[in-house]
C-alpha positions as a printed NumPy array, in Angstrom:
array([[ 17.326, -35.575, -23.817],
       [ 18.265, -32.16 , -22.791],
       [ 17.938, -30.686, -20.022],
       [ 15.552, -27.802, -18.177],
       [ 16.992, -25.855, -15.146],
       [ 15.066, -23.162, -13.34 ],
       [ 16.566, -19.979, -11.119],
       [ 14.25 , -17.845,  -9.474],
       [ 15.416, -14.487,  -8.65 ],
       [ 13.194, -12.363,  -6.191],
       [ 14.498,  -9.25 ,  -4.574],
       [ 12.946,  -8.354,  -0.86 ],
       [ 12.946,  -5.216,   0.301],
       [ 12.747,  -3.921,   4.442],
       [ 10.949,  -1.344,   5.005],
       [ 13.574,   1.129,   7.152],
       [ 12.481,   3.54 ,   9.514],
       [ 13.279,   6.426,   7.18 ],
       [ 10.952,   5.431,   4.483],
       [ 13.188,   5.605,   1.635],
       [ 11.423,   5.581,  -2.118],
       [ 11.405,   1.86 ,  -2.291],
       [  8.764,   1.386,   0.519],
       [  7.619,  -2.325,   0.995],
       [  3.941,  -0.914,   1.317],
       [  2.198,   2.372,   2.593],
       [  0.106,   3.346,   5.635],
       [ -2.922,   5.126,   5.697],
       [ -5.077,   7.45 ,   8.144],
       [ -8.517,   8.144,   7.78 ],
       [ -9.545,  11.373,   9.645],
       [-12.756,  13.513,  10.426],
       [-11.208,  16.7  ,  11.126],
       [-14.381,  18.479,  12.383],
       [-14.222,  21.344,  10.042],
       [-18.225,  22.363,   9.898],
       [-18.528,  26.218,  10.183],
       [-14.919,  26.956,  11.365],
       [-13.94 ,  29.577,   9.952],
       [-10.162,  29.78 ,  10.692],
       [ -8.091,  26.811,   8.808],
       [ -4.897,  28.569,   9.215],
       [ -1.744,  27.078,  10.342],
       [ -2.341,  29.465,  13.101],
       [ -5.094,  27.941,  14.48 ],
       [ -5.216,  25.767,  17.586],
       [ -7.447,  23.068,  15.979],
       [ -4.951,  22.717,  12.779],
       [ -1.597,  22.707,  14.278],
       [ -3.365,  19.947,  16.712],
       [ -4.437,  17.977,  13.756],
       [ -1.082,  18.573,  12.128],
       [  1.482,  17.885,  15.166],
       [ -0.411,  14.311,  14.804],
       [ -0.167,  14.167,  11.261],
       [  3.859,  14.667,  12.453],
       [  3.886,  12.125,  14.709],
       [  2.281,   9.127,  12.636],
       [  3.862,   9.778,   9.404],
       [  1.252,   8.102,   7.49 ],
       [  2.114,   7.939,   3.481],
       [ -1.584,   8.854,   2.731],
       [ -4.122,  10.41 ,   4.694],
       [ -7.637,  10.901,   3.728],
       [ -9.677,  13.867,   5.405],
       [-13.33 ,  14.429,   5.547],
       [-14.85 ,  17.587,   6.84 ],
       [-12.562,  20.734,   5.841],
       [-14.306,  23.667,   5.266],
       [-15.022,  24.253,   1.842],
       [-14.576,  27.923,   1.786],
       [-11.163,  27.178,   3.622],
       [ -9.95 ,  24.294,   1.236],
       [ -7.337,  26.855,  -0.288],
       [ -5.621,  26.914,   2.971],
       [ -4.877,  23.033,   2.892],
       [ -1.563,  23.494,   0.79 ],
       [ -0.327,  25.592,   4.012],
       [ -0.961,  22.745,   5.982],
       [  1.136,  20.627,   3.841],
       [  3.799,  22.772,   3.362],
       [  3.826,  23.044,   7.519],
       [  3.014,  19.556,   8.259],
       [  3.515,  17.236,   5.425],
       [  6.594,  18.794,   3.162],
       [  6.631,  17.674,  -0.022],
       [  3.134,  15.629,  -0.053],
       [  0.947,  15.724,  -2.995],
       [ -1.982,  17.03 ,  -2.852],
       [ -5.807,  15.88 ,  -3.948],
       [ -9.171,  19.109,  -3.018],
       [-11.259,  18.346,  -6.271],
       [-13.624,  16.628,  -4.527],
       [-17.698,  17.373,  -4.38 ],
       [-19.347,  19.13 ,  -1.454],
       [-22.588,  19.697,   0.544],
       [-21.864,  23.433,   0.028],
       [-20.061,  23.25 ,   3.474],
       [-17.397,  20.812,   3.673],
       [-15.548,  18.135,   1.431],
       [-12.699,  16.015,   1.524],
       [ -8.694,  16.429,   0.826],
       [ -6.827,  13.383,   0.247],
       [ -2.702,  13.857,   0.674],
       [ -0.192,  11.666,  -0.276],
       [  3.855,  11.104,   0.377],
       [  3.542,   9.352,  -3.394],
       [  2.467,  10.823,  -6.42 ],
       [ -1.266,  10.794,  -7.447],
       [ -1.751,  10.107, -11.157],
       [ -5.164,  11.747, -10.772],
       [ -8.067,  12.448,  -8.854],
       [-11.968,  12.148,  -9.357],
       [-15.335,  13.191,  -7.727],
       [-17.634,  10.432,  -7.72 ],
       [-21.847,  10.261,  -7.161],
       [-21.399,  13.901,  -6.461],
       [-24.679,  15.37 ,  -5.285],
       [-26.267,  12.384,  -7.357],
       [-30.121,  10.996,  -7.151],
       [-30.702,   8.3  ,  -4.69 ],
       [-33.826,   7.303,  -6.379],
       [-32.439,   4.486,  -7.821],
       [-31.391,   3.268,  -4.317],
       [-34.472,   3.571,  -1.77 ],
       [-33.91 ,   7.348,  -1.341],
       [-36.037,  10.533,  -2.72 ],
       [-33.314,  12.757,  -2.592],
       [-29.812,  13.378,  -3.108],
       [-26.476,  11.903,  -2.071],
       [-25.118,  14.632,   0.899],
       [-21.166,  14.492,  -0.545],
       [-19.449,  12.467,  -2.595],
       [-16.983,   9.705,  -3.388],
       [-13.947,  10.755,  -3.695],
       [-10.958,   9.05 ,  -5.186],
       [ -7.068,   9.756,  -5.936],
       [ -5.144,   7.069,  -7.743],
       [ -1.957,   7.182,  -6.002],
       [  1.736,   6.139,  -7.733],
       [  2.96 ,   3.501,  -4.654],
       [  6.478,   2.338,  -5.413],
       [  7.069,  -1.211,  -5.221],
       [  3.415,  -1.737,  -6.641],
       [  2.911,  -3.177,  -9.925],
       [ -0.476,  -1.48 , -10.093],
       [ -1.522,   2.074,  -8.913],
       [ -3.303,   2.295,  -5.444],
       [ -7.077,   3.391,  -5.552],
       [ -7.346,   5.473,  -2.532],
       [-11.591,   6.456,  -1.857],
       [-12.951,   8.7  ,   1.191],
       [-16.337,   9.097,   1.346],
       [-18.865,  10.802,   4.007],
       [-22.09 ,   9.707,   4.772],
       [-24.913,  10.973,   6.14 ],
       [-24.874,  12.019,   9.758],
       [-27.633,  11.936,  11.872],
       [-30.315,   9.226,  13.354],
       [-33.167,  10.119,  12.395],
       [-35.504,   7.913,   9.778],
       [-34.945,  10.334,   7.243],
       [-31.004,  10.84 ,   7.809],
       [-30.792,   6.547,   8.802],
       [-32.902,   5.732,   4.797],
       [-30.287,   8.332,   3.357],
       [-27.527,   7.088,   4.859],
       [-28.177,   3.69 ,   3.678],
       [-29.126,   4.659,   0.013],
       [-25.57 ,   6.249,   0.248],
       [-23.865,   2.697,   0.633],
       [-26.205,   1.036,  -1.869],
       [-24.854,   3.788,  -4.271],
       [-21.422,   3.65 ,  -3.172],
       [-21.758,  -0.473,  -3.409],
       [-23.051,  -0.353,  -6.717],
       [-19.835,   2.202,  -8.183],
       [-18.027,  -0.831,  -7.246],
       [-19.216,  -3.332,  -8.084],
       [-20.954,  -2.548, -11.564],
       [-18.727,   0.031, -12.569],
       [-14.883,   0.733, -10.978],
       [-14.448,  -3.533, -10.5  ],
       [-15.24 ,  -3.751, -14.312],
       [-12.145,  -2.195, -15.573],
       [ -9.884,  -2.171, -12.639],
       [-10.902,  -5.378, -10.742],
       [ -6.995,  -6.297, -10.384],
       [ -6.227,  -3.019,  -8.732],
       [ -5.638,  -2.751,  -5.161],
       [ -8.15 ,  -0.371,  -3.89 ],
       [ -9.694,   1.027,  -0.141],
       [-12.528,   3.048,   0.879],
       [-11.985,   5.203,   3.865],
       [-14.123,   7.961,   5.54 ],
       [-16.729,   8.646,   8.016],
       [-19.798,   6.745,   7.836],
       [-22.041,   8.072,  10.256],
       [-23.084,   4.126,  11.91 ],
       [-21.52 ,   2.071,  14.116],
       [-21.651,  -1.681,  12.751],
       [-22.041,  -2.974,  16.203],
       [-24.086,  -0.341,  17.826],
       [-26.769,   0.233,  14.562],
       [-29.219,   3.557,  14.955],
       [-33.144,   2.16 ,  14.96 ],
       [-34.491,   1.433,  11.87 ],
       [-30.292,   1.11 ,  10.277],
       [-30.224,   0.002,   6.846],
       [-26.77 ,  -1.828,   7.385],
       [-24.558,   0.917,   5.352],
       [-21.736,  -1.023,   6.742],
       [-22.478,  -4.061,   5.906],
       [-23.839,  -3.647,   2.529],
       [-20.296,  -2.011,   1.317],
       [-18.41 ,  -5.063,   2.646],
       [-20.753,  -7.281,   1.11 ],
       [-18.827,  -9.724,  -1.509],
       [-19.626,  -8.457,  -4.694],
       [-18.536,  -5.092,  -3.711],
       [-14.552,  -6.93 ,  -2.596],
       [-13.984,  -4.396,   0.068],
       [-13.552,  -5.706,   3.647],
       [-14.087,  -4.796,   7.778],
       [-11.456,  -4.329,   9.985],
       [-11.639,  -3.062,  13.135],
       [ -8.334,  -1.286,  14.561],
       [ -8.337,  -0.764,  17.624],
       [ -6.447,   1.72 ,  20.638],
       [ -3.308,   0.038,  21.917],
       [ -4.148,   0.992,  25.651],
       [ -7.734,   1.004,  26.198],
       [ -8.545,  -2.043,  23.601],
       [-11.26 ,   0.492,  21.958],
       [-12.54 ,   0.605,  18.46 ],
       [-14.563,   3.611,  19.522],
       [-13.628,   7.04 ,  16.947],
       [-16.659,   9.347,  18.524],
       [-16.475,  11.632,  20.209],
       [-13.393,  12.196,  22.218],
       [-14.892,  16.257,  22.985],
       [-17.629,  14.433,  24.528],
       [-17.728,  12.905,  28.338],
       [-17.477,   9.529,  27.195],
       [-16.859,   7.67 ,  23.328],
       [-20.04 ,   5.558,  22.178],
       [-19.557,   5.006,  18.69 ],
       [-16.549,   3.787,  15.825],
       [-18.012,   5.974,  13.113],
       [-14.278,   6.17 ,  10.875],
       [-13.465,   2.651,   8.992],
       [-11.076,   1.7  ,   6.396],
       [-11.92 ,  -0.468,   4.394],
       [ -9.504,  -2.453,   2.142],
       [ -9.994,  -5.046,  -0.855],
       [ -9.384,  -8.446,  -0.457],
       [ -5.473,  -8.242,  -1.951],
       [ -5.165,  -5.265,   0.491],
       [ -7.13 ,  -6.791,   3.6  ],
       [ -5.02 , -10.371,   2.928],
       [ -1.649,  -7.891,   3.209],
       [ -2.201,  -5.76 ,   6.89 ],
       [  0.93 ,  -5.264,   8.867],
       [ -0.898,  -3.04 ,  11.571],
       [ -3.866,  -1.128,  12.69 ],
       [ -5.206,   1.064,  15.634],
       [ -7.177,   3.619,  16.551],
       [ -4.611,   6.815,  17.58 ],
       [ -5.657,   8.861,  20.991],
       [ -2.606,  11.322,  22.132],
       [ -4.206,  11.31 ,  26.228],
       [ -3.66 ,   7.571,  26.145],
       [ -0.568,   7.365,  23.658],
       [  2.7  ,   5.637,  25.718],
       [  6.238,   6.821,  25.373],
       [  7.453,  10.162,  23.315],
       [  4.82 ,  11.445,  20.521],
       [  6.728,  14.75 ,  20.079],
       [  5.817,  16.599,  18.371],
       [  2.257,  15.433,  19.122],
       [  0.594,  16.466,  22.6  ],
       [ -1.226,  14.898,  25.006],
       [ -4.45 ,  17.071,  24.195],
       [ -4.094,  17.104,  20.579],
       [ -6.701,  14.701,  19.963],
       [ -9.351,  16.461,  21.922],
       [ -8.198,  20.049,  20.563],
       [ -8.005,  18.534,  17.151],
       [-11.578,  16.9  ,  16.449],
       [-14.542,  15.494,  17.954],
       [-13.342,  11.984,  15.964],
       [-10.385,   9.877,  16.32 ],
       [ -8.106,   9.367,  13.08 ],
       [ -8.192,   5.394,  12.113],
       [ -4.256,   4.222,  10.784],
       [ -3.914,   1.291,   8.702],
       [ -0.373,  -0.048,   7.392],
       [ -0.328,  -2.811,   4.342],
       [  2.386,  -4.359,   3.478],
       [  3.224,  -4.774,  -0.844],
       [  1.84 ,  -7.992,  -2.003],
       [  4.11 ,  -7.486,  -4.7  ],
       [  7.675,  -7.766,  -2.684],
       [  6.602, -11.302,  -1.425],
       [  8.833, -14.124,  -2.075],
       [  7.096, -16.833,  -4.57 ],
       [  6.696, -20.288,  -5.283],
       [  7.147, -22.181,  -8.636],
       [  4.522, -24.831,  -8.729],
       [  5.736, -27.274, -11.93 ],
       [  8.001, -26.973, -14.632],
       [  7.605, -29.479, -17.504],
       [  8.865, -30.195, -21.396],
       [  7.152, -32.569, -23.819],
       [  6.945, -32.978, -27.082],
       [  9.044, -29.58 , -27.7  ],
       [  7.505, -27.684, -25.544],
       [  8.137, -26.464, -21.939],
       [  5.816, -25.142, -19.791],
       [  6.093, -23.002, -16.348],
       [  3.595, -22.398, -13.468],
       [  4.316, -19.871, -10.809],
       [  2.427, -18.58 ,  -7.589],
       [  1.201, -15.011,  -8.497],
       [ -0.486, -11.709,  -6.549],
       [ -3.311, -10.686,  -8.352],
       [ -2.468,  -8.283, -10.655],
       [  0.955,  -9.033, -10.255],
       [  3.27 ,  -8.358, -13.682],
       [  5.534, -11.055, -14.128],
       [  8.661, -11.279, -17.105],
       [ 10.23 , -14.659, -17.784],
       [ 13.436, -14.877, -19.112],
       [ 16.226, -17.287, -20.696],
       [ 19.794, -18.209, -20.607],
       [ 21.691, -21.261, -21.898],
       [ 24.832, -20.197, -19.866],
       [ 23.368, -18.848, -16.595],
       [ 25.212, -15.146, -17.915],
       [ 23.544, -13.73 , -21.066],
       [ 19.758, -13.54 , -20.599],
       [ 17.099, -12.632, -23.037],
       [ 13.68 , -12.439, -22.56 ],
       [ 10.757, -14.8  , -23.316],
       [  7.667, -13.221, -22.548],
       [  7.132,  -9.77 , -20.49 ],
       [  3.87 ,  -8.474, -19.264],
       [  2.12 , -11.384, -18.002],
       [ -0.988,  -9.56 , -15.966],
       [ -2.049, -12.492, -13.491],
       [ -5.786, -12.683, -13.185],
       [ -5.75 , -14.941, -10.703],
       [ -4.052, -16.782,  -7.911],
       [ -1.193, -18.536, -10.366],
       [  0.025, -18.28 , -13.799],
       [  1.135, -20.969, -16.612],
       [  3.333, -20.191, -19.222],
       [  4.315, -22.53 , -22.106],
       [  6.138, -21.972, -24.833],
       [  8.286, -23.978, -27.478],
       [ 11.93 , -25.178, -26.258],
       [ 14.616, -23.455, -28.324],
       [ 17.403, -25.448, -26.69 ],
       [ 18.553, -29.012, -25.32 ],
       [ 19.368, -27.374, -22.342],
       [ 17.46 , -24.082, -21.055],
       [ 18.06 , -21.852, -17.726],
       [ 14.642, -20.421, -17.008],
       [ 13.843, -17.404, -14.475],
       [ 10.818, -15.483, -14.086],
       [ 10.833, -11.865, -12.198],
       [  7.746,  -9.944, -10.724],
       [  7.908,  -6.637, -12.3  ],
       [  7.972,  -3.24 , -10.617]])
């Protein structure tokens, strides 16, 4: 009988603190930047250079805004070109007639798209319309063997029973993009909703219809965390202009491949921040906005070391199964000589949580290797 040999070859990459092109993952702010009826978004103002000294500090590789002034949106490629050289740039997103949302990123975005824009809420408990939008950028992260679905999103402000029934249609709607429509053809995409949703999970409004909780819910696949401040312990994001914070209105919200992959997460403050945050300042977070921007880091689940579970041959035929990340693109190759390799199969989408591979032996003695593709 011949014999079957395996080699597994798996390349791991460090992150280093320059962020070179192969990242291991990508961080992420969410940010309210309190942009409602201010008229100057220059890089002269107070408020933006405040908002952009912290976008400086944290260095985030994507950062979703909510609230820039819609008549103003022209003057967020100035901010990037003073803050954030060579970011891409996302402003096609819908609007109240007031503000929208801006979504920059360090990586290319393939493309962008306004979602539920304005949309009836009829369909959801709501006679009326949905305030914003959802807005999405699919974003080119390398080291990914899938594009990143970055989403920012804006709900309905306000207590009131009108503003609270609103607010909750919104997440029903939101909920139902998901799960009926975006996890039908992209369901093995790693994807994250972000934004400013107007409720506090643990401190509801009377009368709350659980927006919150009804986008986490498990047919949607998106999932709560709750970052918190380093020095106070705080999850609160609202409002540091005020004399005290009461509520964590700004979430991230990651899938399950995403949410399984965290490295860290807090809630940024500059009056509490410890050690150097030059170019940041100390009052940048109060000049900036009345909300606190939300970072997230997640680590690739594609970089990970894996495990082969069984390798067997009978009757002819040998057969492979391998550990796999959802989504994950794997290529197994050949060799009879450990030098020349060909390939044996390429492309292998895993739908799951492993992957089995068989195929006819074409030798008494085979070298086997399978590689995660970039």
């Amino acid at each position: 009988m011949g014999s079957v040999r395996l080699v597994v070859q798996v390349c791991v990459l460090w992150l280093l603190p320059c962020r070179t092109a192969m990242a291991e993952g990508f961080s992420l702010v969410s940010y309210n930047t309190h942009g409602n009826s201010v008229t100057d978004w220059s890089t002269n103002s107070e408020q933006v250079r405040a908002i952009g000294r912290q976008m400086q500090f944290l260095q985030p590789d994507v950062v979703t805004f909510q609230e820039i002034p819609l008549t103003n949106t022209w003057q967020m490629a100035n901010f990037v070109t003073a803050f954030l050289p060579g970011y891409f740039l996302a402003t096609n997103s819908g609007t109240d007639g007031f503000i929208r949302s801006v979504i920059v990123s360090r990586f290319p975005v393939l493309r962008s798209a306004k979602w539920l824009d304005g949309v009836s809420l009829a369909g959801f408990g709501y006679a009326g319309n949905f305030t914003r939008d959802l807005f999405e950028a699919e974003i080119a992260v390398p080291g990914f063997s899938q594009p990143v679905h970055v989403f920012t999103t804006h709900l309905k402000s306000a207590s009131d029973s009108a503003s609270t029934s609103r607010r909750a249609a919104e997440a029903r709607a939101i909920s139902n993009f998901f799960a009926n429509g975006f996890l039908t053809t992209n369901g093995l995409r790693p994807f994250v909703l972000t934004g400013d949703m107007n409720e506090d999970i643990a401190r509801p409004v009377s009368g709350s219809g659980q927006p919150i909780q009804t986008m986490t819910n498990a047919a949607v696949g998106l999932r709560l965390l709750t970052p918190t401040n380093p020095a106070n312990g705080s999850e609160l994001t609202f409002s540091i202009q005020a004399a005290s914070m009461t509520r964590r209105y700004d979430y991230i919200l990651p899938n399950v491949l995403l949410a399984a992959n965290v490295a860290t997460s807090f809630v940024f403050r500059t009056d509490l921040a410890s050690g150097d945050i030059t170019p940041a300042m100390a009052s940048d977070s109060e000049t900036a906005s009345d909300h606190l921007p939300v970072f997230v880091r997640f680590e690739s689940p594609f970089t990970r070391p894996f495990l082969i579970g069984s390798i067997t041959r009978s009757n002819g035929v040998v057969g492979m199964a391998w550990e796999t990340v959802l989504g994950g693109r794997y290529r197994l190759e050949q060799s009879t000589n450990l030098t020349a390799w060909s390939v044996m199969a390429t492309n292998l989408v895993a739908t799951n949580s492993s992957f089995r591979f068989t195929t006819n032996s074409l030798s008494d003695q085979m070298f086997l290797r399978v590689r995660l593709e970039p």
